[in-house]
N, C-alpha and C positions, 0 to 999 in steps of 0.2 A: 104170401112168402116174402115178398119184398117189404112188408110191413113189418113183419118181424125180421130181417136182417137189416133194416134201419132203426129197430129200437133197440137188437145188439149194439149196431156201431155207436149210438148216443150215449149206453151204460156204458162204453169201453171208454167214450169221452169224456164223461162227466170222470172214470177213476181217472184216465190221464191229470184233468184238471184239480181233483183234490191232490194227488201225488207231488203236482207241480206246486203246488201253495201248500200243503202240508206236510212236506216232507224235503222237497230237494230245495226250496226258499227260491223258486223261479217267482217272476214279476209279469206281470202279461201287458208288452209294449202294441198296441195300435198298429197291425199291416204285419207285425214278426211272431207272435201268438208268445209262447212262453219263453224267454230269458235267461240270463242269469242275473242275479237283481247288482254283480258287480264282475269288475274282470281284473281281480288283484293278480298280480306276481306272486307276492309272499305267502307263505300258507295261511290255511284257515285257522289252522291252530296247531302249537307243537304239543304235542299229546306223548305222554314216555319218552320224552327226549326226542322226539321224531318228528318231522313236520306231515299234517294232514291235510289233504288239498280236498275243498269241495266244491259240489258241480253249481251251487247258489253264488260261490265267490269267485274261482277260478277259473279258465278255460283250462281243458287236456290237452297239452301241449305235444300230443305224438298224436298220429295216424289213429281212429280206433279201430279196435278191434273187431273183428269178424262176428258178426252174430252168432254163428256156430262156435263160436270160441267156450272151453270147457268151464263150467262154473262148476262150482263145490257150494252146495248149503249148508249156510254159516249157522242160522236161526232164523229167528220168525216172532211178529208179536201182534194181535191184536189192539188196532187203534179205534177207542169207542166213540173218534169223532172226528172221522179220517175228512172228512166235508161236512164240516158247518151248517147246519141250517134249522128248518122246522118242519121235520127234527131233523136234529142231527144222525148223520148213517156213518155207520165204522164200517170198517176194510180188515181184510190180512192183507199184511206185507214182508214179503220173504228177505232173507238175507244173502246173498249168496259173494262168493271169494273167487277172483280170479288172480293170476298171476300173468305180467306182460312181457314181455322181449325186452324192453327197455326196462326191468328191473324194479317196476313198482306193483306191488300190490292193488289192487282193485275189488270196488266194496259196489254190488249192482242190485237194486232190488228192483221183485217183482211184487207189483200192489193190485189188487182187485176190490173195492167196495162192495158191502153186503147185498147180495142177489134180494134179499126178501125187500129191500126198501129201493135197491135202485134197477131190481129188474138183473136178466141175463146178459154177461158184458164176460169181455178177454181180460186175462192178465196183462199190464200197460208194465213192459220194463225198462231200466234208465243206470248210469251210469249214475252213481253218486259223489264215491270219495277217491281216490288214491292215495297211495303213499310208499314211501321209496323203502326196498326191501333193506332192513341191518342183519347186523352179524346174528347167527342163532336165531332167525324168522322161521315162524311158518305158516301157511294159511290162517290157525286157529289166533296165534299171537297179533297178527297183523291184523284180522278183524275184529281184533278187541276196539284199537284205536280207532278203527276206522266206523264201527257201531258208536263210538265214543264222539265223534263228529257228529253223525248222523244225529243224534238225542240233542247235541250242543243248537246246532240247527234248530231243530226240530222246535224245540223247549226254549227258543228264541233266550240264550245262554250266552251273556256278552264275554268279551272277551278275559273282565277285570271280575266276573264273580263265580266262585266256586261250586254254583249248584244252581239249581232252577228255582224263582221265585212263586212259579206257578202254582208248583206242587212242594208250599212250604207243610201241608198239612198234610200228612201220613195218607191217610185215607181217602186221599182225591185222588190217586195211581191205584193204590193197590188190589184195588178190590175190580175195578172194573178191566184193567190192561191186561191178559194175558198175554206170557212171553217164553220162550224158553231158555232153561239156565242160562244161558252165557249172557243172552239181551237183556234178563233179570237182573244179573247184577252190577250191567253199566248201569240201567236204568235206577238202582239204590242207590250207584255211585253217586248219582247228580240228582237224588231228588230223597227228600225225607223218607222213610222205611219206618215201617213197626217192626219189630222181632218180639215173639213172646218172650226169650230169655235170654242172656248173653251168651247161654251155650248155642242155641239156634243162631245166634247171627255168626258166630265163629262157626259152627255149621256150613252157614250161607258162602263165605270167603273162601272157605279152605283148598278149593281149587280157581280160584280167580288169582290174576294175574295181581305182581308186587303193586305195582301201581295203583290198581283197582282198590289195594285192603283200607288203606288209611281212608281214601275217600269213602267209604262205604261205613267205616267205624264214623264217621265222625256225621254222617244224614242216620245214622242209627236212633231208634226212639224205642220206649217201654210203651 
């Protein structure tokens, strides 16, 4: 028994540790375990006129919140190489939305690595992004941006270029990331797309937010 509640607790670590480097941009300092790799003031990005704070640049500057505090799932996406190695093992990582007392939005995922290659482990969850509630917000609108940091992260997205140079070629995302609609089409926003027709990609937009359409017209490919 205690064999196996020590090779749970190692699966649950190994997803903390891919979560921590492939997803919230933590840095692992000697004696403090994982980081933030900086501790800007200013946001991480203004995303739709709004500034997004993330948990790789920023500290959360309030009290946090209660673990019991209500989350709302946002989405969710299959990463086919959530931890590096040989081989590489993908994870689900969930999206979920919260709202705080002091007015900002909150963007908190749950991530687990694939049981078949790294064994039985918990879901590891983390605070990622916030961002301050405007006029006309609501859960759904406010994790658009806040998804929209998360991918900038994620897809190592400097601050001066408008899309990810990783996945310049259509067909290194798309076939293997599964996501759901709304992570779908940040995730076109910043990275080249195939669409079989230009009716399907106006398809693809026609409920995605203003901001979202131009940038997805323009990673659009036949």
């Amino acid at each position: 028994m205690a064999n196996r509640s020590d090779a749970r607790m190692q699966s649950t670590y190994m997803t903390k540790v891919a979560l921590a480097q492939s997803i919230m941009g933590f840095v692992m300092l000697m004696g403090k375990g994982f980081v933030p790799k900086d501790e800007k003031e200013e946001p991480f990005r203004i995303i739709d006129d709004t500034p997004v704070y993330h948990s790789g640049s920023n500290i959360f500057p309030y009290e946090l919140p209660a673990s019991e505090t209500k989350l709302t799932k946002w989405g969710s996406f299959q990463h086919p190489f959530l931890m590096m190695g040989m081989p590489d093992c993908g994870g689900i990582v969930k999206i979920y939305i919260s709202y705080s007392e002091n007015g900002n939005y909150l963007l908190w995922i749950k991530g687990k690595l694939d049981e078949w290659i790294n064994g039985e482990g918990d879901y590891v969850q983390g605070l990622l992004a916030w961002t301050p509630k405007k006029k006309g917000d609501t859960l759904v609108k406010a994790g658009y941006r806040l998804f929209y940091a998360l991918v900038c992260e994620m897809d190592h997205i400097k601050e001066d270029e408008e899309y990810s140079t990783i996945y310049e070629d259509p067909d290194d995302w798309s076939i293997e990331w599964e996501a759901t609609p709304n992570c779908n089409m940040v995730f076109s926003a910043l990275r080249n797309t195939t669409y079989s027709s230009k009716k399907a990609l106006e398809k693809h937009i026609e409920d995605a937010p203003a901001f979202l359409k131009e940038c997805i017209r323009k990673r659009a490919h036949d």
